[in-house]
C-alpha positions in Angstrom: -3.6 -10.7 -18.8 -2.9 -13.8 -17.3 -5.9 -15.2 -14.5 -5.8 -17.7 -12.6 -9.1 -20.9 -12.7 -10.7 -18.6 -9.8 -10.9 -15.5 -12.5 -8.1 -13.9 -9.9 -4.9 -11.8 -11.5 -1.8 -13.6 -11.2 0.7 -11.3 -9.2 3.5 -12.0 -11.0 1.9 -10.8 -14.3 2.5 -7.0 -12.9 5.9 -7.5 -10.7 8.1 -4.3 -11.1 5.5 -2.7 -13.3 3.8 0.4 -11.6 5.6 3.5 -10.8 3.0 4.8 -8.9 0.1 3.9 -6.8 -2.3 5.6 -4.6 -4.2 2.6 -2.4 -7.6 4.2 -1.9 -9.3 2.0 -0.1 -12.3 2.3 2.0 -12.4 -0.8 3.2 -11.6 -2.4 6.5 -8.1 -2.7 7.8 -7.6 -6.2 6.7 -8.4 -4.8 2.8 -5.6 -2.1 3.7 -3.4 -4.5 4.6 -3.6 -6.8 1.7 -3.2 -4.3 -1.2 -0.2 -2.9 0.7 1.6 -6.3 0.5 0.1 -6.5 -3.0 1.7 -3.2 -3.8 5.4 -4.1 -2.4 5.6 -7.0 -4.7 4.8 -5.5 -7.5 5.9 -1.7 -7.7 8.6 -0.9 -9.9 12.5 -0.8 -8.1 12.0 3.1 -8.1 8.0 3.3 -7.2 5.9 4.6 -4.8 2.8 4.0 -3.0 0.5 6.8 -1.7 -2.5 6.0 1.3 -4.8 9.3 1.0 -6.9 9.0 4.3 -3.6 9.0 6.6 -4.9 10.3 10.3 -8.9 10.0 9.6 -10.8 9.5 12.3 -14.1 7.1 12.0 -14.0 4.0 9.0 -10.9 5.3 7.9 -9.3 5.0 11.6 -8.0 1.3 10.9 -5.3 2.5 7.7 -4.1 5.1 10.7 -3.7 2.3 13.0 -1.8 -0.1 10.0 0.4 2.7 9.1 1.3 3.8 12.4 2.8 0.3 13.5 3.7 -0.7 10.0 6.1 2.6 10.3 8.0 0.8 13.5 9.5 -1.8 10.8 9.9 0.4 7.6 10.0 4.3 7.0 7.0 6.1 6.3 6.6 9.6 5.4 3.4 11.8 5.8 2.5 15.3 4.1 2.6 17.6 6.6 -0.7 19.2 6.6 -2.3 16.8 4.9 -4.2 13.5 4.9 -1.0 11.7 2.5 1.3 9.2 3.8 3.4 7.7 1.4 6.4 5.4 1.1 8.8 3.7 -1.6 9.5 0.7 -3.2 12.3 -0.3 -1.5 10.9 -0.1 1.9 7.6 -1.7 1.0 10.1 -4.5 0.5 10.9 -5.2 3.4 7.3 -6.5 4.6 7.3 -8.9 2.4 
């Protein structure tokens, strides 16, 4: 693996490579945000990205508020009955 001076990953060491991807994080909005644009550049043409605290309430209220408006510019889906939004690669695309 490829880092850069600052000890960071290179994103273009991992572009097209994962299939899959459940962003789990518990971190603020802004954290959300980044790994989601992280994501679209490097899942694979036919991947998928999951976000498992879709709808909390509380800390997890900012990734509700994200996916809500980022689903005006690209198509979300969310498990009905669940907490699991999810979308794929080629609409992650577009936000980038």
């Amino acid at each position: 693996m490829r880092r850069s001076r600052a000890g960071h990953l290179q994103m273009s060491d991992f572009r097209l490579c994962p299939d899959f991807n459940r962003n789990a994080s518990r971190d603020p909005r802004r954290h959300v945000e980044n790994d989601t644009r992280k994501m679209a550049i490097m899942l694979a043409e036919r991947g998928l990205v999951f976000w498992h605290d879709y709808g909390g309430r509380g800390s997890f209220r900012g990734l509700t508020e994200y996916l809500e408006e980022l689903s005006r510019r690209i198509s979300l889906y969310h498990v009905i009955n669940t907490t699991l939004a999810w979308a794929p690669a080629s609409e992650l695309r577009k936000i980038v």
